[in-house]
C-alpha positions as CSV (number, residue, x, y, z in Angstrom):
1,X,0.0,0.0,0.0
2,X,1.1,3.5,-1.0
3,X,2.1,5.3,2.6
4,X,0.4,8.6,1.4
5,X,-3.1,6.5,0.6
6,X,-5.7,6.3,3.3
7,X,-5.5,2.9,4.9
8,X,-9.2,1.9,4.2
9,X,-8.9,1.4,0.9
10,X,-7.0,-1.0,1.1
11,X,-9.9,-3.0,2.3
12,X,-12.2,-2.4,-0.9
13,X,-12.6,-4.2,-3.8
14,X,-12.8,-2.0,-6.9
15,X,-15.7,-2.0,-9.1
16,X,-15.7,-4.7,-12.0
17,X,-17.6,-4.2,-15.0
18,X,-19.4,-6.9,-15.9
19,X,-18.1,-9.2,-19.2
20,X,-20.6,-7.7,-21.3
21,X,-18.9,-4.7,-20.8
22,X,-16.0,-5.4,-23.0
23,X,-17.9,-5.3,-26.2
24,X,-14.9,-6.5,-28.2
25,X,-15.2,-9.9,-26.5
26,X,-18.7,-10.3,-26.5
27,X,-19.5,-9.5,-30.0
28,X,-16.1,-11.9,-31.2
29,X,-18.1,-14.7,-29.0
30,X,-21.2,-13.2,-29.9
31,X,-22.6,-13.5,-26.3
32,X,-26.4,-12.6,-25.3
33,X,-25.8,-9.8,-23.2
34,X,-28.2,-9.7,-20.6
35,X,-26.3,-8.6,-17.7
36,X,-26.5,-5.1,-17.4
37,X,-30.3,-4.2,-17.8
38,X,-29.5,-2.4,-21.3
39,X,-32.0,-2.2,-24.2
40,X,-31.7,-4.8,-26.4
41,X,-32.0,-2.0,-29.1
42,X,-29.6,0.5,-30.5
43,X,-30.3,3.4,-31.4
44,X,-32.2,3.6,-34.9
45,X,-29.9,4.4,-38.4
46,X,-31.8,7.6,-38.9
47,X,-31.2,9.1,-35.6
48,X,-27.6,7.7,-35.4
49,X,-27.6,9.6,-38.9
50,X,-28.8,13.1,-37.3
51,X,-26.6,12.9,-34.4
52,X,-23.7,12.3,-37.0
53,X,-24.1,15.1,-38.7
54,X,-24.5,17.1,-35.3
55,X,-21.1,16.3,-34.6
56,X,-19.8,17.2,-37.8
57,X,-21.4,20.0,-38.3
58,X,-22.4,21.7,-35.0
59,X,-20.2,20.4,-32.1
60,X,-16.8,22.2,-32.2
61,X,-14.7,19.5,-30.4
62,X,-12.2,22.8,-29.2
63,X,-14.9,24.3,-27.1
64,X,-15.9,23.3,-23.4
65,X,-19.5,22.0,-23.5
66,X,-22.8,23.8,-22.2
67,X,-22.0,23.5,-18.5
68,X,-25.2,24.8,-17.3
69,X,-27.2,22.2,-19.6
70,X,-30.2,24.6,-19.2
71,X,-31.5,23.5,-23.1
72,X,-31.5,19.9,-22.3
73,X,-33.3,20.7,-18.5
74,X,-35.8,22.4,-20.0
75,X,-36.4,19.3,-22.9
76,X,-35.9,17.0,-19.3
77,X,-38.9,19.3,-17.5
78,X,-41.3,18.5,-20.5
79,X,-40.9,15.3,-20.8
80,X,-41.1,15.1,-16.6
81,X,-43.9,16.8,-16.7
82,X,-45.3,14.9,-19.6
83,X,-45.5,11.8,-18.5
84,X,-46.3,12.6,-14.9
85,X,-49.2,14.4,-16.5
86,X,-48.5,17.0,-13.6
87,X,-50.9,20.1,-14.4
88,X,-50.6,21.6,-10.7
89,X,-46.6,22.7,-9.5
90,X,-44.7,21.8,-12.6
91,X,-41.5,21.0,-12.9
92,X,-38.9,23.6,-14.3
93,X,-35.9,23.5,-15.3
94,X,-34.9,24.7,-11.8
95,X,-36.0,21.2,-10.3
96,X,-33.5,18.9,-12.6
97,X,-29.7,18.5,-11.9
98,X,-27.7,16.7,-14.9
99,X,-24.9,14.2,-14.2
100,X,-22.6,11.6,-16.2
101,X,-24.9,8.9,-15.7
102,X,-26.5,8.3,-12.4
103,X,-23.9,7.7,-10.6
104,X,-22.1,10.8,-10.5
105,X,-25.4,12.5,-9.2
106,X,-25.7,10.0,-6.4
107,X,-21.9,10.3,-5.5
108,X,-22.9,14.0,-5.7
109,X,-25.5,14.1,-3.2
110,X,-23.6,12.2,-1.0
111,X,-20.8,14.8,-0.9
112,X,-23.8,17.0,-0.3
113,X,-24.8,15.5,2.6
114,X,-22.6,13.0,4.5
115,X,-19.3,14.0,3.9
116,X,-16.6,14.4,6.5
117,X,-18.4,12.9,9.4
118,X,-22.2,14.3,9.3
119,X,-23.8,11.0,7.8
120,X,-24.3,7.8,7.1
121,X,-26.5,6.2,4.4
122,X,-29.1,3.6,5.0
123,X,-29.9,0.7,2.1
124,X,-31.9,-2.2,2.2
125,X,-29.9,-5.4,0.4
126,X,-30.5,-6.7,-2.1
127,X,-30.3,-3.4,-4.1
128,X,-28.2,-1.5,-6.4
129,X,-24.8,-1.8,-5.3
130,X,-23.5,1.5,-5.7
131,X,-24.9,3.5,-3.3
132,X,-22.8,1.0,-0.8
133,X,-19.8,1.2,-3.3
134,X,-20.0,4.8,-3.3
135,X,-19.9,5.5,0.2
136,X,-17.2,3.5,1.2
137,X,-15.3,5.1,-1.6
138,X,-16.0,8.7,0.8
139,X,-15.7,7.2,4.0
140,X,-19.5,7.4,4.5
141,X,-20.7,4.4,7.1
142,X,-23.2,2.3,5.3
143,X,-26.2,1.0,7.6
144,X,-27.7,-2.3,6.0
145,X,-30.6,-3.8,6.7
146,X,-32.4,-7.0,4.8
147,X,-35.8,-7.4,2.5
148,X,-38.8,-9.5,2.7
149,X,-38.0,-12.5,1.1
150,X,-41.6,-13.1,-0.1
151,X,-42.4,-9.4,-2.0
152,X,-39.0,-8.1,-1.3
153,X,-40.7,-5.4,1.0
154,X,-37.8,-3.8,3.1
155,X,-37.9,-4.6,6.5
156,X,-39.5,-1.9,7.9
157,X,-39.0,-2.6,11.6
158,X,-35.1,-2.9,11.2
159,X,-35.1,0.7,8.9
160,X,-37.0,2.6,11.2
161,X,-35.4,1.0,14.6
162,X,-32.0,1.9,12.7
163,X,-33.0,5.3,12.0
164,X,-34.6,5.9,15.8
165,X,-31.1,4.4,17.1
166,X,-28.5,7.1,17.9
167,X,-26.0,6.0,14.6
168,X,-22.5,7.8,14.8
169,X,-23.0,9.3,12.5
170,X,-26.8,9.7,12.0
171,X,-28.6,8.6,9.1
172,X,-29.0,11.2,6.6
173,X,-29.8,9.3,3.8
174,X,-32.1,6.6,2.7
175,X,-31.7,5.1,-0.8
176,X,-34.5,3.1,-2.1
177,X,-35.0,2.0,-5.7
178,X,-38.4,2.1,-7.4
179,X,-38.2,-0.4,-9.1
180,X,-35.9,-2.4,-7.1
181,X,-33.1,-3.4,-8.8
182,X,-32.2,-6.7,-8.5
183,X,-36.0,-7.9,-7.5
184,X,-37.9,-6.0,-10.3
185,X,-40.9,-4.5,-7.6
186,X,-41.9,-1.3,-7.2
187,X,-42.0,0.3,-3.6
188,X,-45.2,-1.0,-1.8
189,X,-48.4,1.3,0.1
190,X,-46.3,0.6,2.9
191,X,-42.8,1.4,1.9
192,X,-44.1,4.6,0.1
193,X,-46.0,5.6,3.7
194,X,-42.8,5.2,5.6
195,X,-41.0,7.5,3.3
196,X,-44.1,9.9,3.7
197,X,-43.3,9.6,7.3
198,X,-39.4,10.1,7.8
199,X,-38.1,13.3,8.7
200,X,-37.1,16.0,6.5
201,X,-33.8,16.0,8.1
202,X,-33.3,12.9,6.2
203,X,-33.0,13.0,2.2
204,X,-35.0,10.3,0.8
205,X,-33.4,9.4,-2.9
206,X,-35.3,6.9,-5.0
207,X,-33.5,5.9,-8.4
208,X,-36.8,5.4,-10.8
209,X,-34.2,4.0,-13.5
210,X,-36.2,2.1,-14.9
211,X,-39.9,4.6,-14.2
212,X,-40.7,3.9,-18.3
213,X,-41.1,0.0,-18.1
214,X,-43.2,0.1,-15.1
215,X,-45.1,3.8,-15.5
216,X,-45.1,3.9,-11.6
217,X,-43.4,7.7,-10.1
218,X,-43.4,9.5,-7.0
219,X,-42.4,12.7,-8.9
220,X,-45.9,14.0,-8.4
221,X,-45.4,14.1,-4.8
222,X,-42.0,16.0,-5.1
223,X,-44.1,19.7,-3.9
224,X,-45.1,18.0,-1.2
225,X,-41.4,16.7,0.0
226,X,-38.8,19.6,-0.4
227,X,-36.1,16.2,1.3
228,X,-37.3,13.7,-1.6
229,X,-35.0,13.4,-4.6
230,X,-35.7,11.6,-7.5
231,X,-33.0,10.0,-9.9
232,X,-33.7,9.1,-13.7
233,X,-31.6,7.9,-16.6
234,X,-31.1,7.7,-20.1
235,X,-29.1,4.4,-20.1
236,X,-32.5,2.1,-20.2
237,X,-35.3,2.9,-22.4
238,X,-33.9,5.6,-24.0
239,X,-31.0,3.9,-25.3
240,X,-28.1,5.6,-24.5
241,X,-26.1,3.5,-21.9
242,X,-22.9,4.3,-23.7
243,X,-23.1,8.5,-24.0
244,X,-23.7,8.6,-19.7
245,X,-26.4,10.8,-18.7
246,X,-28.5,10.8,-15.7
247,X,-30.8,13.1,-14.5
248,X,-32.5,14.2,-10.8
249,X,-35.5,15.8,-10.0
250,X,-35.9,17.8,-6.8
251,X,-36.3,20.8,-4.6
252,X,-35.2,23.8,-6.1
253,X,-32.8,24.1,-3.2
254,X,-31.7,20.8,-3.2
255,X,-30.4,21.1,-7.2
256,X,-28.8,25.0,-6.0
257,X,-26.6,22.9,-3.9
258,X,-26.1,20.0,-6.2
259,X,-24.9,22.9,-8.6
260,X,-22.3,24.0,-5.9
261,X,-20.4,20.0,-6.0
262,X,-20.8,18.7,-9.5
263,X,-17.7,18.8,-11.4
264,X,-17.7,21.7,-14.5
265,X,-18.4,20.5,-18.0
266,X,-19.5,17.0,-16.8
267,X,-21.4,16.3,-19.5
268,X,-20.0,15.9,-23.2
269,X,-21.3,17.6,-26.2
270,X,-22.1,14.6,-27.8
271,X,-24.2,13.2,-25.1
272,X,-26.6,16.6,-24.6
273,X,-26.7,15.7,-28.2
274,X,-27.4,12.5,-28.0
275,X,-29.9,12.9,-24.9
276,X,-31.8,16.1,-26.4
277,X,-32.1,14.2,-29.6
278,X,-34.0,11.1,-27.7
279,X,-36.4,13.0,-25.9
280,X,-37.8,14.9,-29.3
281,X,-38.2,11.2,-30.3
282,X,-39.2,9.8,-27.6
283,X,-42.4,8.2,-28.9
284,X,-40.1,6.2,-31.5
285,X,-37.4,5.1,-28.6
286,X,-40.2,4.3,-26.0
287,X,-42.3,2.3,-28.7
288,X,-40.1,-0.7,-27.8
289,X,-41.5,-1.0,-24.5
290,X,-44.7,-2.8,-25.5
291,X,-42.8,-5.4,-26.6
292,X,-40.3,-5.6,-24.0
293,X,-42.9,-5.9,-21.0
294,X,-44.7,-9.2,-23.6
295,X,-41.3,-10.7,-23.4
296,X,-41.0,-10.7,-19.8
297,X,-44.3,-11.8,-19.0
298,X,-44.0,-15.1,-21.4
299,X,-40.4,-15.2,-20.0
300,X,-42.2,-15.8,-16.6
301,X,-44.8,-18.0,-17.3
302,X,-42.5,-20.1,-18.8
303,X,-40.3,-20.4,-15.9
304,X,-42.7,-20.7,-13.8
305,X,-43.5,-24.2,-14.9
306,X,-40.5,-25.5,-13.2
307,X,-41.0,-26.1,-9.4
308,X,-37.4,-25.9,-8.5
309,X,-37.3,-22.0,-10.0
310,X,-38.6,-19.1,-8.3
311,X,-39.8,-16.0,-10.5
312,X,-41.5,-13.0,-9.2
313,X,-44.1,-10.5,-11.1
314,X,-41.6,-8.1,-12.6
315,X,-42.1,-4.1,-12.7
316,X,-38.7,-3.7,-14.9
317,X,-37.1,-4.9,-17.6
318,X,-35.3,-8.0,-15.9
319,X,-36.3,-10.8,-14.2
320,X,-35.2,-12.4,-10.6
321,X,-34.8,-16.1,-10.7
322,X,-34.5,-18.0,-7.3
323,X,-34.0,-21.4,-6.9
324,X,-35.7,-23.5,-3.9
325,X,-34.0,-25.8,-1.7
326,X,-33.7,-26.4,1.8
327,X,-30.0,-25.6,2.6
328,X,-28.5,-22.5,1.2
329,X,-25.6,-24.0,0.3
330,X,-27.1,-25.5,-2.4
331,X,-28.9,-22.7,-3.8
332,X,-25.6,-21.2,-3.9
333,X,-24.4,-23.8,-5.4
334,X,-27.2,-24.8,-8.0
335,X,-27.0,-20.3,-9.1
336,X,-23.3,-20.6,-10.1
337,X,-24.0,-23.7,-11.8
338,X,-26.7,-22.2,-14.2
339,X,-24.9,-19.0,-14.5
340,X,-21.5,-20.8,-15.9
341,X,-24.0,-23.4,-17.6
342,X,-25.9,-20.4,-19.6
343,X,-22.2,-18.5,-20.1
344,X,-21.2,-21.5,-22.0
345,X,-23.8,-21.8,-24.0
346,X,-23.5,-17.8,-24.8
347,X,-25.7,-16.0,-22.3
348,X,-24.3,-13.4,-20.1
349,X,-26.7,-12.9,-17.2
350,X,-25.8,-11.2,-13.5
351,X,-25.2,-13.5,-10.5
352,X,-26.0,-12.1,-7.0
353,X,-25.8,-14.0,-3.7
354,X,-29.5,-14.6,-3.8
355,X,-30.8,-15.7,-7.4
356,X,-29.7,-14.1,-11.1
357,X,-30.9,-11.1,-12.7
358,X,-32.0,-11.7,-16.2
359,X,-32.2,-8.8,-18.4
360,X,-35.3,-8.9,-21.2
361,X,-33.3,-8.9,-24.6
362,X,-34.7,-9.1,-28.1
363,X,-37.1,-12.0,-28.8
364,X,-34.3,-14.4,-30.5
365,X,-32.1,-14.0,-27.5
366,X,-35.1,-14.8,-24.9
367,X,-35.9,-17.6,-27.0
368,X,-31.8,-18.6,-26.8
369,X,-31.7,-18.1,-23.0
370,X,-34.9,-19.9,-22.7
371,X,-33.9,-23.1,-24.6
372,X,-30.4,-22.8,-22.6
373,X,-32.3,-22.4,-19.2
374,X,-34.4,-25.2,-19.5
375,X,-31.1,-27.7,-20.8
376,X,-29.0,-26.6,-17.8
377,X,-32.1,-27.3,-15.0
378,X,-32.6,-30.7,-16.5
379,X,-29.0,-31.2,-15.8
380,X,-28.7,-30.3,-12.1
381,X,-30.2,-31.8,-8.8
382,X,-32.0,-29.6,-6.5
C-alpha cells in the first residue's frame, strides 16, 4: 500500500464491470448480453444519422460544453412533466440536476450531505450496489438492513429501529429503488408511507431507473417533499447507456446545492446531443417498451412451470430467478451452476448471492436463454 493512501482502501474491492462490458469480446463470442439491464435495441440508423451530422457539423470538439445544460433541462422538464401528467406545481428546469450517468449525481448528493463525518446512508440489500460502493469510496458508514423475502418489502422494523437508534454518524440518507433493482418491484403502500413519514432531516433518494417500463413515479409528490429526490436515466429505455447521462428531480434548493459539488463540463457535447435528440423522439425510442414488457411476461410464465425456479411478477425490464432448496448451500451452489452453464452456451446474465438477474433482450435471444435455461435445470439436482 502507498504510505500517502488512506488505509481503508486498502480494504475495498474495486468495481468490475461486468463481461458484457468489453464489447470486443462479446460480440467476437457473440454472447447474449443480458447482464446489465441495457435495451436490447440500439439506437435507430436515422437518428444515429442526425446525431452524426450534429457532430460534424455543430459540435466544435475545441470548445468546453454547455455547462449549465439549461436547453437539455428544459427538454428533461417537459418530458417530466409529460408523462407525470402534472398540471398543478410543474417541474422547471430549476427542479433537474444533470450528471454523467447516475452515478455521479448520487456520488454528488452524498458529498452534499454525508461528507466528512455528518452522515451515514441507509440501504436495504439486495439493491443496487452503488450507493454502498460509493460510500465507502468517501468514507461514509453504510447501515444495511435485509428485504422480505416473499415481496422483497424492506424490513420496515429494522429501517425505522436503525433510524430511531442514535447512529454515529446519523442517518441522513435513505436510498431506495423504485423499481428495485435486482427484485424487479416497485416500492409497496407501505414502503411509500414510511418515506411519507421520515423526517425532512433525512433526504430520501429513489432511483426510478427504470420509471418507463413500469409507469409507476413519486415525482408527483415532489411539492409536497422539499427532502425527496428523484433519480432518472437515459441508459435504459432511451438507449443511450454508452453516452452517460443521468438526471434528478428535486427541490429547487436541493439542485442549487447539487450545482455548488458537481464537477464543471460533466457532460460531453455529444451526449446533450445525443440525450436532447431522444427526448424529441421519444415516442419512436419508448415504442419498444410494448414489446419488451410481452417478453417478460411469457419469459415468466414459462419459468414458472418449473417447481425448483422461483420467478416473481416483474415491474422492470429483468427478471429475478430463485432457486428452492432447503440448505442455502445448495442454492448457492445450483446459481453458479446455471450462470457458468448459460455463459457457456453464450448468455451473459448477472449472479447475485440470492438468485440471477436476467435482463429482457430481443425475442431471438429470450428464446436462446430460454432453450439454454431449461437444458442446464434438466441437468442439475436440487
Amino acid at each position: 500500500m502507498l504510505p500517502f493512501i488512506r488505509s481503508d482502501l486498502a480494504q475495498f474491492t474495486a468495481y468490475k464491470p461486468h463481461p458484457s462490458s468489453d464489447n470486443a469480446e462479446a460480440v467476437e463470442t457473440k454472447f447474449d448480453r443480458l447482464d446489465t439491464n441495457e435495451s436490447p435495441d440500439d439506437l435507430p440508423p436515422e437518428l444515429k444519422e442526425k446525431l452524426a451530422w450534429t457532430y460534424q457539423q455543430v459540435i466544435e470538439t475545441n470548445r468546453y460544453p454547455d455547462g449549465g445544460h439549461e436547453t437539455l433541462k428544459q427538454a428533461i422538464a417537459q418530458y417530466v412533466n409529460e408523462s407525470a401528467a402534472l398540471s398543478s406545481s410543474p417541474i422547471t428546469s430549476g427542479n433537474i440536476s444533470v450528471g454523467n450517468g447516475s452515478d455521479e449525481l448520487i456520488r454528488s448528493l452524498l458529498i452534499a450531505t454525508c461528507l466528512g463525518g455528518e452522515g451515514s446512508i441507509l440501504v436495504a440489500n439486495p439493491t443496487f450496489s452503488m450507493y454502498a460502493i460509493l460510500a465507502k469510496t468517501l468514507g461514509i458508514p453504510v447501515v444495511e438492513v435485509g428485504r422480505n423475502d416473499s415481496n422483497f418489502e424492506i424490513d420496515l422494523p429494522a429501517a425505522q429501529s436503525a433510524i430511531a437508534q442514535t447512529q454515529i454518524p446519523p442517518i441522513r440518507v435513505v436510498f431506495v429503488v423504485h423499481p428495485n433493482s435486482p427484485t424487479a418491484n416497485c416500492l409497496t403502500a407501505a414502503e411509500v408511507a414510511w418515506l411519507r413519514s421520515l423526517s425532512t432531516d433525512i433526504l430520501v433518494v429513489i432511483d426510478e431507473a427504470y420509471f418507463e417500463f413500469s409507469q409507476n413515479s413519486l415525482v408527483g409528490e415532489l411539492a409536497q417533499h422539499p427532502n425527496w429526490v428523484i433519480l432518472r436515466t437515459f441508459s435504459k429505455a432511451f438507449r443511450l447507456a454508452a453516452l452517460r447521462v443521468g438526471y434528478c428531480v428535486a427541490h429547487p434548493d436541493a439542485i442549487a446545492i447539487l450545482e455548488k459539488v458537481r464537477l464543471p463540463y460533466n457532460l460531453p457535447s455529444f451526449s446533450i446531443a445525443a440525450a436532447l435528440l431522444a427526448l424529441q423522439n421519444r415516442q419512436l425510442l419508448l415504442n419498444s417498451i410494448a414489446q419488451t414488457l410481452t417478453e417478460r411476461d411469457q419469459l415468466i410464465a414459462a419459468l414458472k412451470q418449473y417447481p425448483n425456479l422461483q420467478v416473481t411478477a416483474s415491474d422492470a425490464n429483468f427478471i429475478y430467478l430463485r432457486v428452492t432448496s432447503n440448505d442455502s448451500n445448495s442454492q448457492v451452489t445450483v446459481l453458479k451452476s446455471i450462470h457458468q452453464q448459460l455463459r457457456n452456451s453464450g448468455t451473459l446474465v448477472r449472479l447475485l448471492n440470492g438468485g440471477l438477474r436476467i435482463t429482457i433482450g430481443s425475442k431471438a435471444e429470450n428464446a436462446r436463454t430460454l432453450n439454454r435455461l431449461q437444458a442446464a435445470v434438466a441437468n442439475l439436482h436440487f
